[in-house]
N, CA and C of each residue as an Amber inpcrd file, in Angstrom:
protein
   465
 -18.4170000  10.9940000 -11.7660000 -17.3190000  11.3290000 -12.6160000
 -16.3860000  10.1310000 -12.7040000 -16.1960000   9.6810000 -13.7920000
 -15.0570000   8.6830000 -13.9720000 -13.6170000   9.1010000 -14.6490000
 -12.7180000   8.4840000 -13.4870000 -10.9750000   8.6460000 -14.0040000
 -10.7600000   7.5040000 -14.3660000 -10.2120000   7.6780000 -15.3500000
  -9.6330000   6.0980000 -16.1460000  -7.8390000   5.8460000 -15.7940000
  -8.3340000   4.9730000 -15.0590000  -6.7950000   4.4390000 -14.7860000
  -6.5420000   2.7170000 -15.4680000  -5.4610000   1.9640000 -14.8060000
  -6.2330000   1.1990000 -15.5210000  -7.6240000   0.1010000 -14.9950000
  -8.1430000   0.8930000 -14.0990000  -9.3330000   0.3920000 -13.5590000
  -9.8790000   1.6570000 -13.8600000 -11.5330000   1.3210000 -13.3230000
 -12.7180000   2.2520000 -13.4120000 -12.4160000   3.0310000 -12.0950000
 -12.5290000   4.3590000 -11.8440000 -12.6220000   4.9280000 -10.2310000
 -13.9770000   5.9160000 -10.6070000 -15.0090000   5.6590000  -9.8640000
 -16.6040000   6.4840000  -9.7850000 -16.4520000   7.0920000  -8.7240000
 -16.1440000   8.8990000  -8.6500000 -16.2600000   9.5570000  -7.4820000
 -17.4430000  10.6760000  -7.4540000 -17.8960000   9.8200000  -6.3390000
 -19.1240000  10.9730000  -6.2150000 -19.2010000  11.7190000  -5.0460000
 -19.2000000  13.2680000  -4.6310000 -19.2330000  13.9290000  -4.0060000
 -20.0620000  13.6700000  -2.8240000 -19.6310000  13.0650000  -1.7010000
 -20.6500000  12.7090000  -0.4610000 -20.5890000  11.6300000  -0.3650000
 -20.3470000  10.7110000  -1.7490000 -20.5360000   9.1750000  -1.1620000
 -19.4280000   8.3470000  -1.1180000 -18.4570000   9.1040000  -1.5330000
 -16.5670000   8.2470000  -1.4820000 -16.4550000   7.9350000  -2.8140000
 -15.3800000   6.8060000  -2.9180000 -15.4880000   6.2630000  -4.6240000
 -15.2110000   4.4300000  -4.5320000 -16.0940000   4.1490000  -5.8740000
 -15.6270000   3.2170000  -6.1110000 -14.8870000   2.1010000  -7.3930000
 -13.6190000   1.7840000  -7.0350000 -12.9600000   1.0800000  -8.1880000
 -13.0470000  -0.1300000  -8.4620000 -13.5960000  -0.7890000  -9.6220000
 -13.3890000  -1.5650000 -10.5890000 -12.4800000  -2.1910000 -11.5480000
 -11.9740000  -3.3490000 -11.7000000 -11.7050000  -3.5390000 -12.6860000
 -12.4820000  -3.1790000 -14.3090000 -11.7760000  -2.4140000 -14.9830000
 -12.5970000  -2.1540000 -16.5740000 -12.3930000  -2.7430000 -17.7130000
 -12.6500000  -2.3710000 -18.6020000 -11.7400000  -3.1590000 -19.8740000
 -10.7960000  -2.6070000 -20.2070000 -10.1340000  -1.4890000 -19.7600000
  -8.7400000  -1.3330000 -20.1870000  -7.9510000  -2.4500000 -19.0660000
  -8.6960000  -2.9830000 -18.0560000  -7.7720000  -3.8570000 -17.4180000
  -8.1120000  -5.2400000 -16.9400000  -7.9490000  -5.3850000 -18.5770000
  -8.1810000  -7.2060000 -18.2650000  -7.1940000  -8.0790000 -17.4430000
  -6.1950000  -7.6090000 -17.0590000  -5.0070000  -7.8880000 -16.5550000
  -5.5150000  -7.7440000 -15.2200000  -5.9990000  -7.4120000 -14.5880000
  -6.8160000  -7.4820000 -12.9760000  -7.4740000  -8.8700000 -12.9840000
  -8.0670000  -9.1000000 -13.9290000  -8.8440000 -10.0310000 -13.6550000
  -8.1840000 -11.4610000 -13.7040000  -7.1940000 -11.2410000 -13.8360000
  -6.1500000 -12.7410000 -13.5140000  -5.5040000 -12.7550000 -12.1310000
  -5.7110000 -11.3080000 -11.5040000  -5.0380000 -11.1430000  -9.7240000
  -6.0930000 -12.2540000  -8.7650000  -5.2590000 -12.8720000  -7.9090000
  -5.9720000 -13.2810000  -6.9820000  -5.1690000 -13.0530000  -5.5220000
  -5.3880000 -12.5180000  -4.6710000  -5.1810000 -12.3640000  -3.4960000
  -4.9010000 -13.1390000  -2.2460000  -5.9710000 -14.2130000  -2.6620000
  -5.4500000 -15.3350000  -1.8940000  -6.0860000 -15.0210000  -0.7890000
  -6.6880000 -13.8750000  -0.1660000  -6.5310000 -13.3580000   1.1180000
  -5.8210000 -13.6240000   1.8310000  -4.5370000 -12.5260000   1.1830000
  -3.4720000 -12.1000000   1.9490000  -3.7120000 -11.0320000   2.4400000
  -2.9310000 -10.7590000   3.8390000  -3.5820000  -9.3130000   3.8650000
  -2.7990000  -8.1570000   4.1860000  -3.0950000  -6.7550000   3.4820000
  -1.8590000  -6.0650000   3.2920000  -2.5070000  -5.0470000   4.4390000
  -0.9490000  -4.3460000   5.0540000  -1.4900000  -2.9480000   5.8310000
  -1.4090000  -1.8740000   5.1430000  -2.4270000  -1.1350000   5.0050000
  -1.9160000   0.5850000   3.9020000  -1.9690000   1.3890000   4.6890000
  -0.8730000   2.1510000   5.2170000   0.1020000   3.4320000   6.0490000
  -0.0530000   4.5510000   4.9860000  -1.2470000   4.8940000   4.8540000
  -1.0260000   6.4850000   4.5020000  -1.9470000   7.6500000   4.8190000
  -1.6340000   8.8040000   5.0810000  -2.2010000   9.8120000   5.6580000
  -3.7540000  10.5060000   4.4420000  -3.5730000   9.9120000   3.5260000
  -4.6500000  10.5220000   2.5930000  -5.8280000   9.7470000   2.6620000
  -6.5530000   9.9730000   2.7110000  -8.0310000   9.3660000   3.0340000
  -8.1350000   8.5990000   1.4530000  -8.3420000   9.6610000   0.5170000
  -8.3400000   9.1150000  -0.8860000  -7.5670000   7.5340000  -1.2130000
  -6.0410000   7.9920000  -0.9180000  -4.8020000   7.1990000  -1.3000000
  -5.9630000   5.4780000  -0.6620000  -5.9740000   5.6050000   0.6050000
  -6.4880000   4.4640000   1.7110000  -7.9200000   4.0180000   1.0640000
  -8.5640000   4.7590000   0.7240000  -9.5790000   4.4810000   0.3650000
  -9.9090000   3.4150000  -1.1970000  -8.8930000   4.4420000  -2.1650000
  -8.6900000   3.5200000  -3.7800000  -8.1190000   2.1050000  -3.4740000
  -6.6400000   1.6880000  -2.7140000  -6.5080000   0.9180000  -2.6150000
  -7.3410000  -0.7360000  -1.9390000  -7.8320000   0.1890000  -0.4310000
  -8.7870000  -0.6320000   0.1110000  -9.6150000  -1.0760000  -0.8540000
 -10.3050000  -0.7830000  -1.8280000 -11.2560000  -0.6340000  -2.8210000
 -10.6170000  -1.8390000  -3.8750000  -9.4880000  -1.4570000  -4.6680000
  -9.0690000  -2.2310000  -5.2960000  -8.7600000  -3.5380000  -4.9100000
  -7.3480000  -3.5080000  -3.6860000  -7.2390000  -4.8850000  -3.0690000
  -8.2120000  -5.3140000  -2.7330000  -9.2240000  -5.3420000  -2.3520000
 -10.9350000  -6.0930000  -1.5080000 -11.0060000  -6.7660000  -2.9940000
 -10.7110000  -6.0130000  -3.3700000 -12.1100000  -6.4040000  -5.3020000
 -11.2390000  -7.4080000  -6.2280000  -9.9310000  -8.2140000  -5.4240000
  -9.3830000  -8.6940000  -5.9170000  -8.7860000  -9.6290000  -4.8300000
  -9.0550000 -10.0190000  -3.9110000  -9.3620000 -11.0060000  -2.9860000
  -8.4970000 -11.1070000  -1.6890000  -7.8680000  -9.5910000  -1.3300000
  -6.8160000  -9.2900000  -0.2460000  -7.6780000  -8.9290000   0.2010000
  -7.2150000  -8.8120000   1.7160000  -7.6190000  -7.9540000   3.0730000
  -6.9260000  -7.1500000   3.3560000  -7.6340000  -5.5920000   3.4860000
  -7.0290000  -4.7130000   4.1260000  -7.1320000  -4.0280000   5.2610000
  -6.4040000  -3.7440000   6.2780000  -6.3990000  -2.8600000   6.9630000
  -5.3370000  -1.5840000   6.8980000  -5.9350000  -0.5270000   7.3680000
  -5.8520000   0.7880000   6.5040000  -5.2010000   1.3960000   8.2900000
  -4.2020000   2.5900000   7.9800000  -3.7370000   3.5490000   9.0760000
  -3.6000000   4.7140000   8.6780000  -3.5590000   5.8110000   9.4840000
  -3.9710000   7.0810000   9.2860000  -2.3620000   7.9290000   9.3390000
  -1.3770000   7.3800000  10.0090000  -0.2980000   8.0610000  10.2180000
   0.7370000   6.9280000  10.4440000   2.1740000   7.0800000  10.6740000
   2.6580000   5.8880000  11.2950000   2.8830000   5.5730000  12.0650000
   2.4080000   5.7080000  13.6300000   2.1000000   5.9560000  14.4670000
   0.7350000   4.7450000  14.8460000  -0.1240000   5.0950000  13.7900000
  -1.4060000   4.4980000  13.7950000  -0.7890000   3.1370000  13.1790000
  -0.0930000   3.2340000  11.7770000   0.5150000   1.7200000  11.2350000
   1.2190000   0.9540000  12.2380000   2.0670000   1.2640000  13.1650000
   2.4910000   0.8340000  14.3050000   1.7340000   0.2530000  14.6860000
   0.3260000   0.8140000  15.7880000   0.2000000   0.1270000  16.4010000
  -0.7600000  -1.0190000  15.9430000  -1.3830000  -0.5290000  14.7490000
  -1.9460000  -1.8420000  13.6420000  -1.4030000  -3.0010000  13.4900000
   0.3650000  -2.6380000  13.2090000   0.8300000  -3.7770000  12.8670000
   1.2460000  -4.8250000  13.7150000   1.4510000  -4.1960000  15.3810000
   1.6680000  -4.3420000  16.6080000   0.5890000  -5.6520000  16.7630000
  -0.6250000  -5.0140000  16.7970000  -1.5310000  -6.0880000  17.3730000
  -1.8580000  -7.0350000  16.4260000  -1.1810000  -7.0350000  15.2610000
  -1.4760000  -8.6730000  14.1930000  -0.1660000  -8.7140000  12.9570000
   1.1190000  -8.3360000  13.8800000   2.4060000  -8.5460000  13.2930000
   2.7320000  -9.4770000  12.3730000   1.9210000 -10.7660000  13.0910000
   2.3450000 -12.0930000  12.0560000   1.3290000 -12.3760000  11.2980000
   0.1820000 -11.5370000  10.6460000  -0.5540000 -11.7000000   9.8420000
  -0.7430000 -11.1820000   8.3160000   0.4530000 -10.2790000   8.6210000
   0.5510000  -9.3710000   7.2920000   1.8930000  -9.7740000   6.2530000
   1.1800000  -9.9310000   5.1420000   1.7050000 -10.3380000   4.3580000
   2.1760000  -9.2570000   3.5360000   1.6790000  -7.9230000   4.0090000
   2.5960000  -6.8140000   3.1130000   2.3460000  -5.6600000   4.0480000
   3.0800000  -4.7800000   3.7110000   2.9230000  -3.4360000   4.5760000
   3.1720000  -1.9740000   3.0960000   2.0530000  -1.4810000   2.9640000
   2.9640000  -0.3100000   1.3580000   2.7090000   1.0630000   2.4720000
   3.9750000   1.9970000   2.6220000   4.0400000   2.6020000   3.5310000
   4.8010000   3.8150000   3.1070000   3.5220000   5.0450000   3.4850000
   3.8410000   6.4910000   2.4810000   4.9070000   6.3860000   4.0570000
   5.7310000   7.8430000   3.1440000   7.2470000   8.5150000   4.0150000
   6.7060000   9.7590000   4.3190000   5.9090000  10.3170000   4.1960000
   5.3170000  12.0380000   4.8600000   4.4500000  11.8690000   4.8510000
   4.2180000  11.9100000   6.8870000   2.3990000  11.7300000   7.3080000
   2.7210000  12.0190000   8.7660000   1.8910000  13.0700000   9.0620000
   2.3540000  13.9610000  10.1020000   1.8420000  12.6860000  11.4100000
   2.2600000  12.9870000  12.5980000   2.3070000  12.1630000  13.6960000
   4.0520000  11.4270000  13.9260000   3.9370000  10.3390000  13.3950000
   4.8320000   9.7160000  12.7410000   5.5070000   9.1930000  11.1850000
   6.2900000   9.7470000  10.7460000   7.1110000   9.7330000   9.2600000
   7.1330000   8.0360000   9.4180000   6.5970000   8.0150000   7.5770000
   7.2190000   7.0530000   7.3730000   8.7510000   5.8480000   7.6730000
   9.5590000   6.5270000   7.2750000  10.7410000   6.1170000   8.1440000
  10.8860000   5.7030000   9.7130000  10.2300000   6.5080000  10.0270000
  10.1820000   5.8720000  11.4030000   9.7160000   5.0430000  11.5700000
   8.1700000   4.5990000  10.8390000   7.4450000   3.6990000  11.1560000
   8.2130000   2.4520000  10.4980000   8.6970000   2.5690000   9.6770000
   9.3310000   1.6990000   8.5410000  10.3960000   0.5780000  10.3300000
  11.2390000   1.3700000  10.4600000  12.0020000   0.6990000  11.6260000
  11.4520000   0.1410000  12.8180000  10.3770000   0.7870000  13.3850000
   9.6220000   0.3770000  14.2010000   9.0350000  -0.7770000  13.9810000
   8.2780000  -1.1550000  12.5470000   7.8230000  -2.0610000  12.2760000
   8.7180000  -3.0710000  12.0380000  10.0370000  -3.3260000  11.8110000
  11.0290000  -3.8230000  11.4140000  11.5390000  -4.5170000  12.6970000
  11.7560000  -4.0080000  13.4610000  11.9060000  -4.0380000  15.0650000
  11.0670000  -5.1530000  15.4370000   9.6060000  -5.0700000  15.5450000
   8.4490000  -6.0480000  15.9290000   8.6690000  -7.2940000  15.0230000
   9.0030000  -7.2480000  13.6050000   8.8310000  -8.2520000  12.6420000
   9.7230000  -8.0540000  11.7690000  11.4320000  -8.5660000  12.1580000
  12.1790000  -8.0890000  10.9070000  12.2920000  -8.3530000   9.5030000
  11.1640000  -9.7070000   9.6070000  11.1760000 -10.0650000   8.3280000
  10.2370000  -9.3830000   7.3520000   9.4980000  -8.8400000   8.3090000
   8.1530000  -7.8610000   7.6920000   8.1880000  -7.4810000   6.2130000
   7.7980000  -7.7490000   5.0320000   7.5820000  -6.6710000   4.0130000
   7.1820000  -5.6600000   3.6910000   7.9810000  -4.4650000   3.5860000
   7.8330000  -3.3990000   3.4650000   7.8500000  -2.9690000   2.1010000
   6.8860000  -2.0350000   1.4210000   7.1100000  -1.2910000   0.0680000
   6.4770000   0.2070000   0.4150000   7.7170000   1.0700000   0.1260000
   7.7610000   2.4270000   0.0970000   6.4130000   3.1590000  -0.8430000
   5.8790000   3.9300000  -0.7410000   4.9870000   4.3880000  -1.8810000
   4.7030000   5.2660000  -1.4820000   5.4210000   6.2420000  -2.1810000
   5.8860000   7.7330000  -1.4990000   6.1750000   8.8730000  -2.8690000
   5.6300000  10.1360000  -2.9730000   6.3420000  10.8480000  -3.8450000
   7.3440000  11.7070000  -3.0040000   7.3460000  11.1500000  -1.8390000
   8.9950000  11.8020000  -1.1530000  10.2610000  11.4370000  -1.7760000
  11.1040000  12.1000000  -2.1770000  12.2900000  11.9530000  -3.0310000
  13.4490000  11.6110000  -2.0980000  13.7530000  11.8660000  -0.9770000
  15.1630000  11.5280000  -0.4490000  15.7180000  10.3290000  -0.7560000
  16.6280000  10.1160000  -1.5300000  16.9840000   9.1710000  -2.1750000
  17.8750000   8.3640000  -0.6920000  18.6840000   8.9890000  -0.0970000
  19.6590000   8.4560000   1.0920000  18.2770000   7.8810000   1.7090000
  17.4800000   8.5170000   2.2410000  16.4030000   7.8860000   3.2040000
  15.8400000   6.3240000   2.9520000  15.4050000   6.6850000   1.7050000
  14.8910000   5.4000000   1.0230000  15.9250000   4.4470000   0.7490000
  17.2710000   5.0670000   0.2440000  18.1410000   3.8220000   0.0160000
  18.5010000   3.1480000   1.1800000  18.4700000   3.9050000   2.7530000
  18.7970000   3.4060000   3.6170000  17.6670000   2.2040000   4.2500000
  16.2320000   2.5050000   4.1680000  15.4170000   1.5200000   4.2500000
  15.9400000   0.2680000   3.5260000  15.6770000   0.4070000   2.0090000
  15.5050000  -0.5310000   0.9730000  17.5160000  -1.6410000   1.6090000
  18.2440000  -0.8560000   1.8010000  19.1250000  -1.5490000   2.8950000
  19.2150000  -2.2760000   3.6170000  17.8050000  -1.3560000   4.8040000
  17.8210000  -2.2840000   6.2300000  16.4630000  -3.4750000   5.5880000
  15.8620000  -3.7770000   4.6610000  14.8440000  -4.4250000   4.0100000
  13.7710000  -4.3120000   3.5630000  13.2460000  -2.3230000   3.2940000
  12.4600000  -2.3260000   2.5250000  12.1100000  -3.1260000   1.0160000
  11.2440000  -4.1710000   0.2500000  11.2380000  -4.6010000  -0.7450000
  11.2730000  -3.1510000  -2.3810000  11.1800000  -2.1570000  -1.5420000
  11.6520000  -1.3070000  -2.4840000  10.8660000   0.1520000  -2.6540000
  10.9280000   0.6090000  -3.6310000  10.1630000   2.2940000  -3.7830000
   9.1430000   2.2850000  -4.9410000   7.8570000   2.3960000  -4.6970000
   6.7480000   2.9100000  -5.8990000   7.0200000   4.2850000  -5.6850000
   7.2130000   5.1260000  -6.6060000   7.0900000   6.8090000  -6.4340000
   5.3290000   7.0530000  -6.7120000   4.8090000   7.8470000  -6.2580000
   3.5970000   8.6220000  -6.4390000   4.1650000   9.6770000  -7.3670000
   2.9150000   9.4380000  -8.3670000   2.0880000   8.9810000  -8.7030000
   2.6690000   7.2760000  -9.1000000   1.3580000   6.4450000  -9.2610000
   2.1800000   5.3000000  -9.9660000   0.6820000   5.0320000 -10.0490000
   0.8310000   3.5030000 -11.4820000  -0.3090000   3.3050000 -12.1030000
  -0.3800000   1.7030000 -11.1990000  -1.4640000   1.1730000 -11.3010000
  -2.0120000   0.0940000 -10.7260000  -0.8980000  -1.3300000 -11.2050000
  -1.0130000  -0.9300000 -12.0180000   0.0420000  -2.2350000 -12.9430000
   1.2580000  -2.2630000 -12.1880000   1.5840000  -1.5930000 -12.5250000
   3.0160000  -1.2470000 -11.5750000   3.3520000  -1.8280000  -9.8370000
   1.9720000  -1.5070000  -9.2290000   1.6780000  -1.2830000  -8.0280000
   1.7780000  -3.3010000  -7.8980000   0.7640000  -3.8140000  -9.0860000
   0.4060000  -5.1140000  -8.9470000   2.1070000  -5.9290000  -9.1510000
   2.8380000  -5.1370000 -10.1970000   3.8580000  -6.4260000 -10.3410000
   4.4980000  -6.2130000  -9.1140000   5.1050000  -4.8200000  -8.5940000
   5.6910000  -5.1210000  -7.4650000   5.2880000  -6.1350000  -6.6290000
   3.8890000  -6.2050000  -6.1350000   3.5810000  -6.7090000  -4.8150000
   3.6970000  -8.6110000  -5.6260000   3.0330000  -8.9230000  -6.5240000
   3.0990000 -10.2040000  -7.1690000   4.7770000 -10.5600000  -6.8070000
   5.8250000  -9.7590000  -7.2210000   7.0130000 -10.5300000  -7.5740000
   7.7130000 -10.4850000  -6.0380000   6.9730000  -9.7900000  -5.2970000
   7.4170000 -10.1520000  -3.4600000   6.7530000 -11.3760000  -3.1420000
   5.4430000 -10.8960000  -2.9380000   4.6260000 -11.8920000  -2.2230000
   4.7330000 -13.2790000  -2.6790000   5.0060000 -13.7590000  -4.1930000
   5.2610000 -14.6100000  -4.3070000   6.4860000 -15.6740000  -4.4990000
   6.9980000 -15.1640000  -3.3990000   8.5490000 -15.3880000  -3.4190000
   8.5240000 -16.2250000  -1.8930000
């Protein structure tokens, strides 16, 4: 079954999915990654999975966490290697937020981007404060996802 985003996503029942750049997104094919490498903090298998998929297929490294708790201690053992952190706010173990400070703590310079359809606006404004680079709301489209991280990372 294919969802058209602006990449290709092929999900097949049993075997996971996989995303492509398509021709609605010729605009991927000018990303380069550099192999930088980002951490993805989120509790959805799916969420971890599309991205891993996408960033790989466009020349980042990812490593992926299950809770924040788990992003912790990911980020713990290769703090100074990550060049981004995109980090959901509701994921049972440890909340986003928490992890957000924790990680902040180890590496204050750390980059952080929220990507969350959690709404607390105080919560998030208080991150984006202490130095989150800012908020993607869920849902959000790839494009979106790409300028954010482009107009950090390359700064």
């Amino acid at each position: 079954m294919y969802q058209t985003y602006p990449v290709e996503v092929l999900s097949v029942p049993g075997k996971g999915i996989d995303a492509k750049p398509g021709s609605s997104s010729n605009w991927m094919s000018q990303i380069d990654g550099g192999g930088r490498k980002i951490l993805v903090v989120d509790d959805e298998f799916l969420i971890r999975h599309m991205l891993t998929d996408i960033f790989t297929s466009v020349n980042f490294q990812v490593i992926t966490a299950i809770d924040g708790m788990d992003g912790v201690t990911r980020f713990r053992e290769q703090s100074n290697e990550f060049d981004l952190v995109i980090l959901d706010m509701v994921m049972p173990v440890m909340d986003g937020e928490q992890a957000f400070y924790k990680i902040r703590q180890i590496n204050p310079h750390q980059k952080v981007l929220i990507c969350s359809g959690y709404n607390n606006i105080e919560d998030v404004g208080n991150m984006i404060d202490s130095g989150a680079i800012g908020l993607l709301p869920k849902p959000f489209n790839l494009r979106e996802l790409f300028d954010v991280i482009s107009s950090h990372l390359d700064k």
